[in-house]
N, C-alpha and C positions, 0 to 999 in steps of 0.2 A: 587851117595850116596852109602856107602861101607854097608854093613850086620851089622856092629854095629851099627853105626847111625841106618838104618832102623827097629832093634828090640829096639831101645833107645825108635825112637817116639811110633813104635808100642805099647811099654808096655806102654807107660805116656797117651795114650789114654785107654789103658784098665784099668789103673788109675782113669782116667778121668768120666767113665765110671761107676766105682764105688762110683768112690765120689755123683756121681749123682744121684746115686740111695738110696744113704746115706742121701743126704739132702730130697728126695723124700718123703722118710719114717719119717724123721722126725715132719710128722705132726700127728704123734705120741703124742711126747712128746708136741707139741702144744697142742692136745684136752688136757693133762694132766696138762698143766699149767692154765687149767681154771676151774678142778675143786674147787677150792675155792670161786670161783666168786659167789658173797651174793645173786645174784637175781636165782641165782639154788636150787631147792629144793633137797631132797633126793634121789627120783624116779629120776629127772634129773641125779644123780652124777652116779647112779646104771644103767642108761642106756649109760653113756659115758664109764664107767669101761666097762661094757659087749662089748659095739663094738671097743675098742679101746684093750682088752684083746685079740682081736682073731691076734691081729697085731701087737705087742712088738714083739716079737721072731725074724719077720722076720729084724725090724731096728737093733737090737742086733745082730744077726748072719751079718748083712750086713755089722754092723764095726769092726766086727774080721777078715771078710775077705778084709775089704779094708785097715785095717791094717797089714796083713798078706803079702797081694800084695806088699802094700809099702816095707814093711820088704824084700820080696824076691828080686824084679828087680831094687829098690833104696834103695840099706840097709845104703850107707853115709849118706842120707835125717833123716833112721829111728835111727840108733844112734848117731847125730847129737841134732834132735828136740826131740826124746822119750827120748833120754840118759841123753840130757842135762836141756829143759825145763822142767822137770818131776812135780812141781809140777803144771802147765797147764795139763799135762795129767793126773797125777795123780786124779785130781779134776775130771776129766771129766769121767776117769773109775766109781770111787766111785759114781758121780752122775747116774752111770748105772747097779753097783751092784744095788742104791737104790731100782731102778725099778725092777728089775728081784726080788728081795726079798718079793718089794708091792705085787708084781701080784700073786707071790706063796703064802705068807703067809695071805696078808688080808682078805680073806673069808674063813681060815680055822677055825673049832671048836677049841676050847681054845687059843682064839686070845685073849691075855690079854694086851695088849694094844690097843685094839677099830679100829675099820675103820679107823678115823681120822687121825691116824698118819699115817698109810700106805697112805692116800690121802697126806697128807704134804710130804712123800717122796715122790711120784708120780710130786705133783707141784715143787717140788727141781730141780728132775730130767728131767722136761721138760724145765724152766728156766736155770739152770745152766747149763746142760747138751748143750742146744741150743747156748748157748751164748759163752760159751767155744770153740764148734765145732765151728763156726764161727768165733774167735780170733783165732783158728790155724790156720785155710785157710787166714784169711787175713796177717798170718807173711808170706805166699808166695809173698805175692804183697809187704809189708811192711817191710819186713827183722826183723832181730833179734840179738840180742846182743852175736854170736856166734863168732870163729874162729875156722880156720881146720889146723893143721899143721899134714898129712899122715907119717912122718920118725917117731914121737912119738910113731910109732907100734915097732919098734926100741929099745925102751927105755924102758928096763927091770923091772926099779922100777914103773914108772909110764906109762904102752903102752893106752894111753888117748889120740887117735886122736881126738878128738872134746872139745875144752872149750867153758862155756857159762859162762853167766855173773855171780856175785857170788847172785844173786836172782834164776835162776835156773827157769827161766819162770815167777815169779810173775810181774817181769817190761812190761814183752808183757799183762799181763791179763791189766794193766791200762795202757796201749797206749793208746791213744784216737783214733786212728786211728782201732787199732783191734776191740779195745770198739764200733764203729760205726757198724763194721759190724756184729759182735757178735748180737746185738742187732737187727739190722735189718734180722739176721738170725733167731731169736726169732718170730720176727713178721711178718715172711714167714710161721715158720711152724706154728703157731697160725692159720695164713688166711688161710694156705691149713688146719688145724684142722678142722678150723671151717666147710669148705667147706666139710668135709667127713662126719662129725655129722651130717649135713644137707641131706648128700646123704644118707647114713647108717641108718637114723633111720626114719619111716614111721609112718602116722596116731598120729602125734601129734605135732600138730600146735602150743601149745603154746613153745614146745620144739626148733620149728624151728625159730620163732619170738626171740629168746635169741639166737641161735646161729645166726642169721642174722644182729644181731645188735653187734652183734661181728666181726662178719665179714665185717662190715661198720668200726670200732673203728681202728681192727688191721691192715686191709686192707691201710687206709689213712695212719697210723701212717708206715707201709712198705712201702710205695709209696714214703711219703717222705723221707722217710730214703734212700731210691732207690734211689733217683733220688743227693741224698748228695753224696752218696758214689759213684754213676757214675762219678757224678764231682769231689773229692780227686782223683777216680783212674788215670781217662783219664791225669790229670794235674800232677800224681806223677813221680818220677825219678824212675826209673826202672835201671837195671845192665845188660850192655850189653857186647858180649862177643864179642872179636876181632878174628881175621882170629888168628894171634900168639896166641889163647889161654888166652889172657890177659883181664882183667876185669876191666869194668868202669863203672860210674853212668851218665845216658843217662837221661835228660829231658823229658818231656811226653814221655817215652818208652810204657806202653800198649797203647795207644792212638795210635803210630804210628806200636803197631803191630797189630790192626785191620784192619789201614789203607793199612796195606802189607800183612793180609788175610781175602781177601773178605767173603771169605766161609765163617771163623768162624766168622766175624759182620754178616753177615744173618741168621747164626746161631743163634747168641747172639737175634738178631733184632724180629727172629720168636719165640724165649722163652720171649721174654719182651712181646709181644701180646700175647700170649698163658696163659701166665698167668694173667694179666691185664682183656680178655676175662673173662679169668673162675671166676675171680672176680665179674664182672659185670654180670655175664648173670642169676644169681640166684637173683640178686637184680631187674631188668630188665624187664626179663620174668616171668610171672607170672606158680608157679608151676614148674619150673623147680630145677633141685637138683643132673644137675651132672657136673658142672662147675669144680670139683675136678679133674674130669681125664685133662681138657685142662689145669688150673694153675698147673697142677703134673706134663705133659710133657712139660711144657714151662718151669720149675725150672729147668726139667734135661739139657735142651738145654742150659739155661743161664749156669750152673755149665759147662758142658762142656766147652762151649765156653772162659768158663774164666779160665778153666786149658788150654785148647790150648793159650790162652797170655801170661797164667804165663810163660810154658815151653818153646815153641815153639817160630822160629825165631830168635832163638841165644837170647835169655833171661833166666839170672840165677833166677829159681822158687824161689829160697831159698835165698834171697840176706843177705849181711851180715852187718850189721852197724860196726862192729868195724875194719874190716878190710876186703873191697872189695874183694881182690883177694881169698877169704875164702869162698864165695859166692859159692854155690852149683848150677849143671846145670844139667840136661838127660843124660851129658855127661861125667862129673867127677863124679859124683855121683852114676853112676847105675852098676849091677851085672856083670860079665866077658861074653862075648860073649856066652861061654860054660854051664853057668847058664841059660841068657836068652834066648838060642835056645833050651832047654831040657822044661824051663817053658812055651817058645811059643807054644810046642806041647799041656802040659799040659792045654793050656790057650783054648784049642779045645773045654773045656766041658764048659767052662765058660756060652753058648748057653744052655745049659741044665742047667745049675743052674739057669740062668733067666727064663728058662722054670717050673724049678718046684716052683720058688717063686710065678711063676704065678699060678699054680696048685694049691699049697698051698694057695694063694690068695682065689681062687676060692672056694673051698670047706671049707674053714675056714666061709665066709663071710657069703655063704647059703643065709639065707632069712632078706630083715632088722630088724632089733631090733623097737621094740615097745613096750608100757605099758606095753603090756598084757603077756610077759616072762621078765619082769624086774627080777625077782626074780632069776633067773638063771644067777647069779653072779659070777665075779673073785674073 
């Protein structure tokens, strides 16, 4: 294997890596999709703002830098999918202005428009926001309505490597195929939500008995969705790449690239239990309320595992419906050697940035949220 390949995979797992810690966080906007939910009272809604306030920041900064990553080591990917399905991302931005704006403005003095709305943007943003991230990740497995013609950098009037359909992502938001996972991405980070409200907040039982029965509702409804979308993937055509460089559509392709890396189906296999555990063991065990950290590490391990199928093994992440050979891979897609040897140095602190999200974790969290500082509001 030559120094390109080896910094191609290298970055598509630090990729990988990100993404995982992206969907991680997202049970964020899970707790936020249920403020609305009629059996919560107001103390309830003022105790999910407060513990779920101390932890936006960190899923926001996480998808700037896992969109930064992209952009730097796969920029064909990034103006390819950012370029062309814009208004899929577009949406997905805006639904996270929403939130940065809730969190700043809705507790300050001369809020004239009320709590309320900043809570309707918060449930926008945890819905849309969830559903969208999940329709992007599933055009890796599903393809998209793109072509690449590279000499169009050539072409003075128009230097437009990448055409997309003329919807410009709106046909990937109603795939049904996107649409399944979108949704089942929703009701991952709802159950991890649920699961953190449960751990995070102390000394009030009737608060946990609402978030338990949430966690019973979202839990089933992701199980099945899990176990649907297991079955589309394993059965889907995936884009495989020949030794020439040449691109075709392969029958159950992820299916048989678990089958040719063990590691990553045990991977996959120990985040499917990891998180199914952290599910049950609050319903289970009596008193218990931290099933959140095993269903948060078994999410990252599933994500992983399913960016090492997408990429890895000679499979094009990015496959293309309207013309195969358009199809984006680790290999025609990513930064010049000279680029990803200056970033892999760069990539050295990426261990201290997980380091201090954890610091930050920690001193943010302090002590759990209960009644008796509700009032100490975002």
């Amino acid at each position: 294997m030559d120094t390109l390949t080896c910094l191609q995979q290298y970055w598509w797992l630090i990729i990988a890596v990100l993404g995982a810690a992206l969907v991680f966080l997202l049970f964020v906007q899970g707790g936020q999709s249920m403020l609305l939910c009629r059996s919560l009272t107001s103390t309830d809604r003022r105790l999910i703002i407060n513990v779920l306030g101390k932890k936006w920041e960190l899923g926001f900064t996480t998808l700037v830098v896992f969109g930064g990553a992209f952009f730097a080591s796969f920029p064909l990917f990034y103006s390819t999918s950012f370029g062309g399905a814009y208004w899929l991302w577009m949406l997905i931005l805006f639904s996270f202005i929403l939130q940065a704006v809730s969190y700043e403005f809705r507790s300050k003095p001369g809020n004239i428009f009320g709590t309320r709305t900043y809570d309707v943007f918060l449930f926008i943003n945890g819905c849309v926001g969830c559903t969208l991230l999940g329709e992007a990740v599933a055009m890796m497995f599903f393809g998209g309505e793109f072509t690449v013609t590279k000499t169009n950098i050539l072409d003075g009037a128009a230097p437009v490597i990448s055409q997309w359909a003329p919807t410009h992502g709106l046909e990937a938001i109603i795939c049904w195929k996107n649409l399944l996972m979108g949704v089942m991405v929703l009701m991952l980070a709802r159950t991890l939500g649920a699961l953190y409200l449960i751990m995070a907040v102390s000394h009030d039982e009737s608060f946990h008995r609402k978030m338990r029965r949430n966690l019973v509702v979202n839990a089933a409804i992701f199980v099945v969705l899990f176990l649907v979308f297991a079955a589309v993937l394993l059965t889907a055509d995936g884009v495989q790449v020949a030794p020439d460089g040449s691109m075709q559509w392969v029958a159950n392709k992820y299916l048989y690239n678990l089958l040719d890396m063990p590691v990553v189906a045990c991977i996959f296999l120990l985040g499917v239990v990891g998180v199914l555990w952290g599910i049950a063991a609050p319903l289970i065990i009596k008193g218990y309320r931290h099933g959140f950290w095993w269903s948060g590490a078994g999410t990252a391990l599933v994500v992983i595992s399913l960016f090492c199928v997408a990429g890895f093994n000679a499979t094009a992440y990015y496959p293309s419906l309207t013309d195969v050979q358009s199809s984006l891979t680790i290999a025609n897609s990513s930064s010049s050697i000279f680029t990803l040897k200056v970033m892999s140095w760069v990539s050295v602190l990426v261990p201290f940035v997980l380091a201090y999200i954890a610091y930050v974790w920690y001193k943010m969290s302090g002590k759990p949220e209960s009644p008796a500082n509700v009032d100490q509001v975002y």
